[in-house]
C-alpha positions in Angstrom: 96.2 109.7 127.2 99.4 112.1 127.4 98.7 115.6 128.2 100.7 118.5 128.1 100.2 121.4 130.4 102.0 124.7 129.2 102.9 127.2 132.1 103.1 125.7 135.9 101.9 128.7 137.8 99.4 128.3 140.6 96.6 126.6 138.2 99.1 125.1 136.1 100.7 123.6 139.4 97.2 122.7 140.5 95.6 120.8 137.3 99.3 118.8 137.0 98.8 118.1 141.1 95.0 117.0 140.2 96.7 114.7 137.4 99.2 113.3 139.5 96.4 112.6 142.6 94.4 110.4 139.8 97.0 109.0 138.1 96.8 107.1 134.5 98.0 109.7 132.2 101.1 110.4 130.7 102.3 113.5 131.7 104.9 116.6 130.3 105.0 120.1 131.0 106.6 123.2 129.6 107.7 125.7 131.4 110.4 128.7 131.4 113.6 127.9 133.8 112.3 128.3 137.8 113.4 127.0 140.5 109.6 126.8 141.9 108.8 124.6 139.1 111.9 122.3 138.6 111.3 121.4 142.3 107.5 120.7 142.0 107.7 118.7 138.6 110.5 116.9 140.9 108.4 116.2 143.4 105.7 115.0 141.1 108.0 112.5 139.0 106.5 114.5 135.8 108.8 115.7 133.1 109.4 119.5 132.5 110.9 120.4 129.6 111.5 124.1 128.4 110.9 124.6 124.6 107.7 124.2 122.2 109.3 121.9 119.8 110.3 119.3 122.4 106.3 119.4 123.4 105.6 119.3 119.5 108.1 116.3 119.7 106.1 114.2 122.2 103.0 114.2 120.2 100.4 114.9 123.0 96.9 113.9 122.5 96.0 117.2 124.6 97.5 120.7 125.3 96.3 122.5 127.8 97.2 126.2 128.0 97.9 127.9 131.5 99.9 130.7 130.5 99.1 134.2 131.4 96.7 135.8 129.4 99.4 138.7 127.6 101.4 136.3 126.6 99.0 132.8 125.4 98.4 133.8 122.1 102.5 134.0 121.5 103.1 130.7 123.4 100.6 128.9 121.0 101.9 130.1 117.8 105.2 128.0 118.7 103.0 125.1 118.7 101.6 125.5 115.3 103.6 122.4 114.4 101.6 120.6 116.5 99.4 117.4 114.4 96.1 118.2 114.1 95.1 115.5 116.2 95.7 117.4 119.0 93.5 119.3 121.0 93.9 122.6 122.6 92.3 123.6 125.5 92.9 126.8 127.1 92.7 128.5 130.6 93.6 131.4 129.5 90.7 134.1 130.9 89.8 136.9 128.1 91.6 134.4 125.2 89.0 133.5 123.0 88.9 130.6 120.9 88.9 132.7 118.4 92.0 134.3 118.6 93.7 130.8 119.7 92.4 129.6 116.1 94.5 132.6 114.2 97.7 130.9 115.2 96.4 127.2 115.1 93.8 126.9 112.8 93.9 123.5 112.1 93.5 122.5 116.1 90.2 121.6 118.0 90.5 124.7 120.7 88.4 124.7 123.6 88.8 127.4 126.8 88.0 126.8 130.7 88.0 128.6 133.5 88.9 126.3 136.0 89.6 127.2 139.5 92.7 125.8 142.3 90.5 122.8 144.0 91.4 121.0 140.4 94.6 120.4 143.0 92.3 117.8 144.7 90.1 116.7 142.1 87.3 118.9 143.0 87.0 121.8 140.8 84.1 123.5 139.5 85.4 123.6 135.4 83.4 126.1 133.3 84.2 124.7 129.8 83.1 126.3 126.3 83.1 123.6 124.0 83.7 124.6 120.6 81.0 124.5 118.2 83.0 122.4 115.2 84.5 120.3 117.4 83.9 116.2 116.4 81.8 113.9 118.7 85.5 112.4 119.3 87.3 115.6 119.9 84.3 116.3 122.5 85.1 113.1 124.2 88.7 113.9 124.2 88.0 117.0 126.3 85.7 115.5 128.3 88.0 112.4 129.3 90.9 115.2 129.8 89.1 117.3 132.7 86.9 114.7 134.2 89.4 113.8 136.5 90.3 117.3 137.6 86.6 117.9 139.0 82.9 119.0 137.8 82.6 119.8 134.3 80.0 122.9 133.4 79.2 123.4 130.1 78.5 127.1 129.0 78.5 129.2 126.2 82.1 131.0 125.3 81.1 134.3 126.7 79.8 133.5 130.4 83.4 132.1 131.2 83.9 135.3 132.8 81.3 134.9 135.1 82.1 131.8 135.2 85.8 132.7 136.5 84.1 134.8 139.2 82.1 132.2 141.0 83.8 128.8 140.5 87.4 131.3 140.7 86.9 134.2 143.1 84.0 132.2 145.0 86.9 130.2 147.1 87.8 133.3 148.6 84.9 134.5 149.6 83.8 130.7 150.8 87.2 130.8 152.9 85.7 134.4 154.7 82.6 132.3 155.5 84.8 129.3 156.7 87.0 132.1 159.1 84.1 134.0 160.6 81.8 130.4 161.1 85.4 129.4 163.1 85.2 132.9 164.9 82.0 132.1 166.0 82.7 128.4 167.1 86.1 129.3 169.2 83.8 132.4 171.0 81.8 129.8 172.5 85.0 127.5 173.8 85.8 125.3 170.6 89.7 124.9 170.1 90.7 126.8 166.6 92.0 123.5 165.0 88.6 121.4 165.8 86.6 124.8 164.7 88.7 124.6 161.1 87.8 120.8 160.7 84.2 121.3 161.6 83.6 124.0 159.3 85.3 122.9 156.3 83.5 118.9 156.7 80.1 121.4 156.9 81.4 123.3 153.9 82.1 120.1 152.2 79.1 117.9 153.0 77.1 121.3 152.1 78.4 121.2 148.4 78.1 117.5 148.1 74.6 117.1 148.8 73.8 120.1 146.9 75.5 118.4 143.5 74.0 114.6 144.4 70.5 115.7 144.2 70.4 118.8 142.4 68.0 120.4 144.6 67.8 124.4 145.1 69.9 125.8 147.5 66.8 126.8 149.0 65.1 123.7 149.0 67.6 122.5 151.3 67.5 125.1 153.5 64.0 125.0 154.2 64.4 121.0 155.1 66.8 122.3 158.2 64.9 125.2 158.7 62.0 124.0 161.3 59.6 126.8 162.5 60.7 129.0 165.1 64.0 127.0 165.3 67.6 127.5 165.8 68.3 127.6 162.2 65.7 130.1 161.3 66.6 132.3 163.7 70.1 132.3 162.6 68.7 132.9 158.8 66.5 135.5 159.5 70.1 137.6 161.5 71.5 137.2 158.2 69.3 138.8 156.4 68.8 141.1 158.8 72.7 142.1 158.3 72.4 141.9 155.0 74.5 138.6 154.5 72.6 137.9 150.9 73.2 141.6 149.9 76.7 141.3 150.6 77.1 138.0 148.7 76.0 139.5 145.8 77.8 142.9 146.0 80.9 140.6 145.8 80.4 139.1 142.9 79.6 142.2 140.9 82.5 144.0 142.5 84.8 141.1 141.1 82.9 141.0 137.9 83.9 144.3 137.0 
């Protein structure tokens, strides 16, 4: 499959790493001249070229958008030449598929909201599939960001909120991660083996919750034994609020 990725920012830069970590597609990007990005498609052994109709040219089996927003709609109407065997998909947050379709109306356009892990093959990808799309377009998308991580379907208009937990909830993981490693070198453990403890627990965390699908609470009540340690250490976070404050954030970043 060749894919081209339009715009190498940070996600751009970190679905093209994803790619490059998995390996066995064909791979060209697009970019405007930078430094930044002539060294990193470099690095990678992918080719960067800098014009639409040299992407046009190569005759990708998928497109995928990581422009900014203002200017995405302008950046796909100079790949209207593309064959309509193509398929868009978009990045793009606030671009509907919708207004993608007004300057490529004979494409199969699809949007994500994708988030930086893609850079390691873990992301959490919210993807609104679009409704006329063909059982082989569908696979087409599928097999395109499979590699890069989880795949959520959802309808077009929760991509937003979408963006917020699988985008902004990094960040706010990352403050967990730094105050658990607080906590860990206040009672004598070395910074560095506080950071590798806390992001294996982090890790191991997730990957149990996605093997057996079981509520988050379900799995806390199987480490949570009466009157012990972990309890106790529940029960201080509610006390101060901890849940509260979870979901504070993610209406403050949803506005």
């Amino acid at each position: 499959m060749k894919i081209a990725i339009i715009g190498v920012g940070a996600m751009g830069g970190a679905i093209l790493k994803g790619y490059c970590h998995h390996g066995g597609f064909e791979l060209l990007t697009m970019n405007p001249q930078n430094p930044r990005v002539s060294q990193l498609t470099a690095q990678l052994g992918v080719k960067l070229v800098h014009q639409a109709k040299q992407v046009v040219a190569a005759q990708p089996d998928v497109v995928i958008l990581t422009t900014p927003a203002p200017v995405t709609v302008d950046v796909a109407r100079t790949l209207s030449n593309l064959s309509s065997a193509t398929v868009v998909i978009s990045a793009a947050a606030g671009i509907s598929q919708a207004a993608l379709r007004e300057v490529l109306p004979t494409q199969t356009i699809a949007t994500i909201i994708p988030n930086t892990p893609v850079a390691v093959n873990a992301g959490a990808i919210g993807l609104a599939m679009p409704d006329q799309a063909t059982s082989d377009a569908q696979a087409t998308i599928k097999k395109a960001l499979s590699p890069l991580g989880d795949i959520i379907e959802v309808p077009e208009k929760q991509l937003g909120i979408v963006g917020v937990i699988g985008g902004c909830g990094p960040a706010f993981v990352d403050v967990f991660m730094d105050a658990m490693s607080d906590a860990a070198v206040l009672h004598g453990m070395s910074r560095q083996t506080a950071y590798e403890l806390v992001a294996s627990m982090v890790k191991g965390s997730g990957a149990l919750a996605t093997a057996t699908k079981q509520a988050p609470a379900l799995l806390r009540d199987q480490v949570t034994s009466p009157g012990g340690t972990t309890i106790r250490g529940v029960a201080a976070l509610e006390k101060d609020g901890f849940r509260h404050a979870v979901i504070d954030a993610v209406n403050k970043a949803n506005e």
